[in-house]
PAGUDREN-404966 format. One line per 10 residues: their letters; for each residue y, z, x of N, C-alpha, C, O. Coordinates in nm, 3 decimals. Example, Ala and Ser with C-alpha at 12.3 -4.5 7.8 and 13.67 -1.06 7.14 Angstrom:
<rs>
AS) -0.569,0.780,1.319,-0.450,0.780,1.230,-0.330,0.780,1.320,-0.332,0.846,1.424  -0.225,0.708,1.285,-0.106,0.714,1.367,0.003,0.787,1.290,0.114,0.804,1.341 $
</rs>
This chain:
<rs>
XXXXXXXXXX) -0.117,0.000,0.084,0.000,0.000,0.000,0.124,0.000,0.089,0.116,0.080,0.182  0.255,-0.082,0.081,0.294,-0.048,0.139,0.446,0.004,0.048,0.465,-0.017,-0.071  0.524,0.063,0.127,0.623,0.161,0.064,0.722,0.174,0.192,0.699,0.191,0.312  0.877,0.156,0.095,0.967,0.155,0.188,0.987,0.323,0.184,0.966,0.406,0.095  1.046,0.334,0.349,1.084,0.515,0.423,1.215,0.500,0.420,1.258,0.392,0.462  1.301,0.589,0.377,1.434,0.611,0.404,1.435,0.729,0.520,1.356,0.822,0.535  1.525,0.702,0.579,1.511,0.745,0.713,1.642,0.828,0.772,1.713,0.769,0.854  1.669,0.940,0.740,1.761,1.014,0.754,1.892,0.994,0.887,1.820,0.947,0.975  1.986,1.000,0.930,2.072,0.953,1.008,1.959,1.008,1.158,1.895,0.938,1.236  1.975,1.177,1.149,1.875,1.284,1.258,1.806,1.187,1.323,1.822,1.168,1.443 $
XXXXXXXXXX) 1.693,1.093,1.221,1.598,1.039,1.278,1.588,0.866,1.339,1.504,0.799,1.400  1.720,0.844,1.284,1.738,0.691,1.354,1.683,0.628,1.496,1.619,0.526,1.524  1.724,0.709,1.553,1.703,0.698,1.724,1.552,0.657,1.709,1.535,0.555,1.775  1.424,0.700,1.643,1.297,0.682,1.647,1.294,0.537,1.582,1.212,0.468,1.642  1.346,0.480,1.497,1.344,0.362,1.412,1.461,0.239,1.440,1.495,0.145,1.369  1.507,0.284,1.583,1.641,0.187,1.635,1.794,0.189,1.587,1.895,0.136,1.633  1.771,0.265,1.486,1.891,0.310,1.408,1.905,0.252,1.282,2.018,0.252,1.234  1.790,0.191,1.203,1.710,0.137,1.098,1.729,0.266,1.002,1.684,0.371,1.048  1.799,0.271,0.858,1.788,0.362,0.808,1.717,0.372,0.687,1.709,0.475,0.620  1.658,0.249,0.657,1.495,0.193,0.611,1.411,0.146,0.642,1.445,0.033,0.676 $
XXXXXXXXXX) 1.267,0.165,0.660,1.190,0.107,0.700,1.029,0.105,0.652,0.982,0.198,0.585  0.942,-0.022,0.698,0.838,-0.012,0.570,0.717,0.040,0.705,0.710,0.043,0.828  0.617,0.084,0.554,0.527,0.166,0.636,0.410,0.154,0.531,0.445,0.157,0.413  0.314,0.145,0.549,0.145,0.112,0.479,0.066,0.266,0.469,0.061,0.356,0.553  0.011,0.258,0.340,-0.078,0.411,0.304,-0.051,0.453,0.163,0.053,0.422,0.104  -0.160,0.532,0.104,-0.191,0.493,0.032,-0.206,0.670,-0.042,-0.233,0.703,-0.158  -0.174,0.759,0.086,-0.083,0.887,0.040,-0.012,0.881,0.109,0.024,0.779,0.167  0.043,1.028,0.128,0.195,1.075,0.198,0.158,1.052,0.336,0.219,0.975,0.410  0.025,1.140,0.378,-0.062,1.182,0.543,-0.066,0.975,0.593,-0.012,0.919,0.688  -0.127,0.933,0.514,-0.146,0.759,0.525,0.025,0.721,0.589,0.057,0.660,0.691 $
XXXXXXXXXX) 0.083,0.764,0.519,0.213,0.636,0.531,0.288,0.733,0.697,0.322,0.671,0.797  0.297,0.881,0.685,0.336,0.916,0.816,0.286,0.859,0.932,0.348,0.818,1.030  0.147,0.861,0.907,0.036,0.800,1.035,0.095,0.669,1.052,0.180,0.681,1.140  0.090,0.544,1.009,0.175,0.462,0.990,0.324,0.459,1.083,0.349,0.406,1.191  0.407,0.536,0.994,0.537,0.540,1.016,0.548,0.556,1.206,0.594,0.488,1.297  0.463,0.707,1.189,0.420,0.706,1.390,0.431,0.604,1.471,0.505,0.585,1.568  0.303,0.505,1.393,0.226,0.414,1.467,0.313,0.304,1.531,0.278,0.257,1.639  0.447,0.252,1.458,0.539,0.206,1.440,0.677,0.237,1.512,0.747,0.163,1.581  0.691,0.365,1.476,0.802,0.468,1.558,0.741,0.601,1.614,0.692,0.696,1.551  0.753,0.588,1.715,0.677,0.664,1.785,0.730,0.809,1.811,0.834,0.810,1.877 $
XXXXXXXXXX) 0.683,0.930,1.775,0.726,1.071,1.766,0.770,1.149,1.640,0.744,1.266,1.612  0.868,1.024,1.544,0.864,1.046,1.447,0.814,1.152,1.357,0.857,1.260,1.319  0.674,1.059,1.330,0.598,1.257,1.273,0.637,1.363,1.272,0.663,1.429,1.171  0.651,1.406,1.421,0.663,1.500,1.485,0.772,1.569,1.438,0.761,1.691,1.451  0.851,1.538,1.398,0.952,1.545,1.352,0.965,1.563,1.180,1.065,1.568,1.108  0.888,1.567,1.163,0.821,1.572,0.982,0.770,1.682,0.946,0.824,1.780,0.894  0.648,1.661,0.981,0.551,1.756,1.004,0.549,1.863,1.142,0.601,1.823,1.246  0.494,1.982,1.138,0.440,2.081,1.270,0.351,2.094,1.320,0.265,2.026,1.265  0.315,2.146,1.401,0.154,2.161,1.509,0.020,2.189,1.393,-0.096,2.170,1.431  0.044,2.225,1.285,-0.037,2.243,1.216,-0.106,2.130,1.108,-0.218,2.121,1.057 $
XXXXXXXXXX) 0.019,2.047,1.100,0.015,1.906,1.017,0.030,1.922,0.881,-0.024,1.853,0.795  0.155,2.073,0.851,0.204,2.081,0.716,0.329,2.041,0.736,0.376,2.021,0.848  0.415,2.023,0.586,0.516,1.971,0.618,0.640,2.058,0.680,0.653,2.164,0.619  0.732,2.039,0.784,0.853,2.124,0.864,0.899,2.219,0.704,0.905,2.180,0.588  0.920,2.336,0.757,1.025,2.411,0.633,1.166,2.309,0.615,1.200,2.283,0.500  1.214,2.277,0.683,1.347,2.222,0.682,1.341,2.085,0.639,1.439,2.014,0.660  1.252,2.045,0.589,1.280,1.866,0.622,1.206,1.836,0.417,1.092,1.864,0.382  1.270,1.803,0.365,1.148,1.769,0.273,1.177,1.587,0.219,1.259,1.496,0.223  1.021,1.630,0.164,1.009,1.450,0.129,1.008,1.430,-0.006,0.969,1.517,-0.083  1.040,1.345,-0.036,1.026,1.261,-0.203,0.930,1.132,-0.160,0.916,1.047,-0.072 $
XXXXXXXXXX) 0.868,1.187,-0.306,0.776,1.002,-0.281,0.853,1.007,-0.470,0.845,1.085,-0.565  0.915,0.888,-0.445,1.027,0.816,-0.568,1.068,0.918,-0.584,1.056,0.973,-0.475  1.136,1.024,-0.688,1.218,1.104,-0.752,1.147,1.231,-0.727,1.194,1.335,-0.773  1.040,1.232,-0.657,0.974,1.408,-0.660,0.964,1.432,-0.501,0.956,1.370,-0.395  0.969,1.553,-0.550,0.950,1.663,-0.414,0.826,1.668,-0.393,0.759,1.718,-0.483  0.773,1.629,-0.298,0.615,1.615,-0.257,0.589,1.764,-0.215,0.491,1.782,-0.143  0.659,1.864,-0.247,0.567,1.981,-0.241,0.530,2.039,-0.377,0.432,2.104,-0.413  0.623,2.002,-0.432,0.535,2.012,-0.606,0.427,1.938,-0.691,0.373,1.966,-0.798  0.413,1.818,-0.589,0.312,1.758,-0.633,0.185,1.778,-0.535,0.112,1.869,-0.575  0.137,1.716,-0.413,0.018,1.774,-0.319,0.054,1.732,-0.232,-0.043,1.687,-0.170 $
XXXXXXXXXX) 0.133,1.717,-0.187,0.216,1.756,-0.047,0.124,1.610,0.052,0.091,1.499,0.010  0.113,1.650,0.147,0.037,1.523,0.208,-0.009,1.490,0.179,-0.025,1.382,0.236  -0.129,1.517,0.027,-0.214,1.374,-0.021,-0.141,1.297,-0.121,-0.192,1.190,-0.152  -0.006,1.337,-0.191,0.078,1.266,-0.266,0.030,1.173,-0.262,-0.018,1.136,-0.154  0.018,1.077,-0.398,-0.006,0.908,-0.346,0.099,0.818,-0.391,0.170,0.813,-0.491  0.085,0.736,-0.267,0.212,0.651,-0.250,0.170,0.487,-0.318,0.110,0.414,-0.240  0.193,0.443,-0.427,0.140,0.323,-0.476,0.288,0.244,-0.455,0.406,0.270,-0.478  0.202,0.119,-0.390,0.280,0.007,-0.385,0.417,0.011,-0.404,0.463,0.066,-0.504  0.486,-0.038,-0.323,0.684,-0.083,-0.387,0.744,0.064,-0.384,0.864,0.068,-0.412  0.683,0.190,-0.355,0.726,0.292,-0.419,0.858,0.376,-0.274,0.852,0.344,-0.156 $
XXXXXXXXXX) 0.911,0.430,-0.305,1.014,0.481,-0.196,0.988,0.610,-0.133,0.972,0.698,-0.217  0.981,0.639,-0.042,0.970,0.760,0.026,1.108,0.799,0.099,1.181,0.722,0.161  1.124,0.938,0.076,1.298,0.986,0.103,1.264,1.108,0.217,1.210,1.211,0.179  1.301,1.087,0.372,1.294,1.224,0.419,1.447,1.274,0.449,1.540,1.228,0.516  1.428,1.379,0.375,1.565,1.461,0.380,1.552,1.577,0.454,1.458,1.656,0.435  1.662,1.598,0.557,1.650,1.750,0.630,1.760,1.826,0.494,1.851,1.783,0.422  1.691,1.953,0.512,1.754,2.044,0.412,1.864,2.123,0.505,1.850,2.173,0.617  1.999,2.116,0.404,2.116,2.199,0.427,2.135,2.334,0.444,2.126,2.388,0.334  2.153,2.395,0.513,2.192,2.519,0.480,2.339,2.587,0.514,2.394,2.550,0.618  2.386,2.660,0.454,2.519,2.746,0.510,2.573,2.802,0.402,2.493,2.828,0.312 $
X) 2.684,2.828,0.385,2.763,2.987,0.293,2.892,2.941,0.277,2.977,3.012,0.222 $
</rs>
């Protein structure tokens, strides 16, 4: 399947400074592996040593928060958009 990544400003440098880009899979874990394979470190940057998703960073696959739905096995069908957003914080 493949599915366009929106790609946060933070993470440009991994994607050339591309602030969309397409990536194949068929869940969430599928399309990161991918995204890697492509831009290299990336992930890393997603996900932690454990291979859950960063506290700070969250994803949408189309309009949802992929931790309310199943988080890395989310499934990503065809045409569909994936959003990684680092989360704000301050007072």
């Amino acid at each position: 399947m493949s599915v366009s990544v929106r790609i946060p400003t933070i993470l440009r440098t991994y994607t050339g400074g591309d602030s969309e880009v397409s990536a194949e899979g068929g869940t969430l874990s599928e399309v990161l592996d991918d995204l890697d394979s492509r831009h290299a470190g990336i992930k890393g940057r997603i996900v932690d040593e454990t291979g859950a998703l960063r506290r700070f960073v969250n994803v949408y696959v189309g309009n949802d928060d992929v931790r309310f739905l199943d988080n890395l096995d989310t499934a990503t069908p065809d045409g569909t958009q994936v959003s990684v957003i680092p989360a704000v914080a301050g007072g």
